[in-house]
C-alpha positions as a LaTeX table, in Angstrom:
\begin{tabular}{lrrr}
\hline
Residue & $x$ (\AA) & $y$ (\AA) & $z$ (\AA) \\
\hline
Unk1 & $-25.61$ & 27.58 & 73.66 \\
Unk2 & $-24.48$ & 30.90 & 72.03 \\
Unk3 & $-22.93$ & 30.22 & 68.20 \\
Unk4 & $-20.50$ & 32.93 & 69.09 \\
Unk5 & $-19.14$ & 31.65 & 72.33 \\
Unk6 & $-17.86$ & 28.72 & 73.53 \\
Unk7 & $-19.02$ & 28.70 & 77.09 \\
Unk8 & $-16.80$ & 25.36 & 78.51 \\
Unk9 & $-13.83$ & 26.74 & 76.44 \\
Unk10 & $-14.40$ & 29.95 & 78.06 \\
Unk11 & $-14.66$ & 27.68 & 81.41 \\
Unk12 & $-11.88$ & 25.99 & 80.78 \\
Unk13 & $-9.54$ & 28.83 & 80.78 \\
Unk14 & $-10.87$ & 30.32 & 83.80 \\
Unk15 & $-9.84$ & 27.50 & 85.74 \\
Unk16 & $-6.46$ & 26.82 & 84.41 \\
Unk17 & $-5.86$ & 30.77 & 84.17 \\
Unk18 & $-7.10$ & 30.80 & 87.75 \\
Unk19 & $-4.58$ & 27.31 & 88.49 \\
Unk20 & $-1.37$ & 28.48 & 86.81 \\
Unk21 & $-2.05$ & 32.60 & 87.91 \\
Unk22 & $-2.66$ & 32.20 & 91.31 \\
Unk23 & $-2.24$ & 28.38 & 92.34 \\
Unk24 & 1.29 & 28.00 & 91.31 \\
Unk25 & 2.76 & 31.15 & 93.47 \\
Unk26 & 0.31 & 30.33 & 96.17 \\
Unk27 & 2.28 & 27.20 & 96.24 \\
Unk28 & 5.73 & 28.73 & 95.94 \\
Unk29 & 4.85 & 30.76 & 98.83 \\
Unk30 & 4.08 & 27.57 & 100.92 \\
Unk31 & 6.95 & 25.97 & 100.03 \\
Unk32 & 9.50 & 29.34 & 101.24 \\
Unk33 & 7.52 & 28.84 & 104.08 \\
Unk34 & 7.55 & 25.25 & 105.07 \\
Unk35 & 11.53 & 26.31 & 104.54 \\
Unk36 & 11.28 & 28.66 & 107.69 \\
Unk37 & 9.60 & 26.35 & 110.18 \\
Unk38 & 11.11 & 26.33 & 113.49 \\
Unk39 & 12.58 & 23.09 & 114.89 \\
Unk40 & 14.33 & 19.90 & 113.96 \\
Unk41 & 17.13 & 20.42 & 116.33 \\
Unk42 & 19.29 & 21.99 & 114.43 \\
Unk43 & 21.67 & 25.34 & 115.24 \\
Unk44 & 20.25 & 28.74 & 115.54 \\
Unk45 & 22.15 & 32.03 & 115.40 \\
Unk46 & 25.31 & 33.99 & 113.52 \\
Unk47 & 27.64 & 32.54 & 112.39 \\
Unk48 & 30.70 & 35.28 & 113.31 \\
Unk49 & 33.20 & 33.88 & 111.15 \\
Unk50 & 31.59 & 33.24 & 108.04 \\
Unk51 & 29.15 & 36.40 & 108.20 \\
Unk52 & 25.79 & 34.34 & 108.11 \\
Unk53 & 22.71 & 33.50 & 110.11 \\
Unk54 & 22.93 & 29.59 & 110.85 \\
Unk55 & 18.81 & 28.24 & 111.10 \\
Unk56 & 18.10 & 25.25 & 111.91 \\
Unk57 & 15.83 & 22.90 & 109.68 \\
Unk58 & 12.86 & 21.05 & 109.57 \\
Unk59 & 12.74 & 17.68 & 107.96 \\
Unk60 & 8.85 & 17.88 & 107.25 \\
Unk61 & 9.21 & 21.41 & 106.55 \\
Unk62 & 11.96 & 20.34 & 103.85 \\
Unk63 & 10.06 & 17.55 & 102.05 \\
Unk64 & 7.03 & 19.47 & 101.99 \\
Unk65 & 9.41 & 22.46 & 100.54 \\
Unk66 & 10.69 & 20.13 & 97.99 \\
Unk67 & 6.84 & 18.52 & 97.11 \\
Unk68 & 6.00 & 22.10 & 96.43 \\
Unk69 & 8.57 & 23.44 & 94.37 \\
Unk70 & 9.05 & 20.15 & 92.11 \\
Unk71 & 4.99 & 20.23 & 91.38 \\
Unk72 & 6.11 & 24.00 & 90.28 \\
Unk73 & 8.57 & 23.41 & 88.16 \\
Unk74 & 6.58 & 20.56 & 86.62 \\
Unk75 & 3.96 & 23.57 & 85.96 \\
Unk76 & 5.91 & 25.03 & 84.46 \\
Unk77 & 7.66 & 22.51 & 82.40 \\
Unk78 & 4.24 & 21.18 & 81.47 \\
Unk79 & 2.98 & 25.16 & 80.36 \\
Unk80 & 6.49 & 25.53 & 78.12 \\
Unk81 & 5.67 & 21.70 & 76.84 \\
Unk82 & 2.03 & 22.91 & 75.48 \\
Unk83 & 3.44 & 26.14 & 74.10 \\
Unk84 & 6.10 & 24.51 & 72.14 \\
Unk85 & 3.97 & 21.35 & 70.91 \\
Unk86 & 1.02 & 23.34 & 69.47 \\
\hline
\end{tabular}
């Protein structure tokens, strides 16, 4: 044990640095794309009238969407909660 460092605080921060830096977009990313899996029946195409592209969605794609951006936001809810109790 060095006096001068703090090796498992140092630890400690790697792994939440490496958590909230790179785990929390890695999971935003799988939840946009658990929102463009193919299938659940639903309509596919352009919608001429209204101007848009009509996809179809998946239900398992669409909870696991929703899992992943709610444990996000409670990231980042939890990260703003630290920073403003301290």
């Amino acid at each position: 044990m060095n006096s001068w460092i703090d090796f498992s605080a140092v630890g400690k921060i790697i792994v939440v640095g490496l958590l909230a830096g790179a785990g929390l977009p890695a999971l935003f990313s799988v939840g946009i794309r658990a929102l463009a899996l193919p299938g659940g029946g639903g309509r596919h195409g352009t919608d001429a009238a209204a101007g848009t592209t009509v996809m179809g969605g998946n239900t398992a794609g669409l909870v696991l969407a929703v899992l992943c951006f709610a444990t996000v936001l409670a990231g980042i809810g939890l990260g703003i909660y630290i920073i403003v109790a301290a």
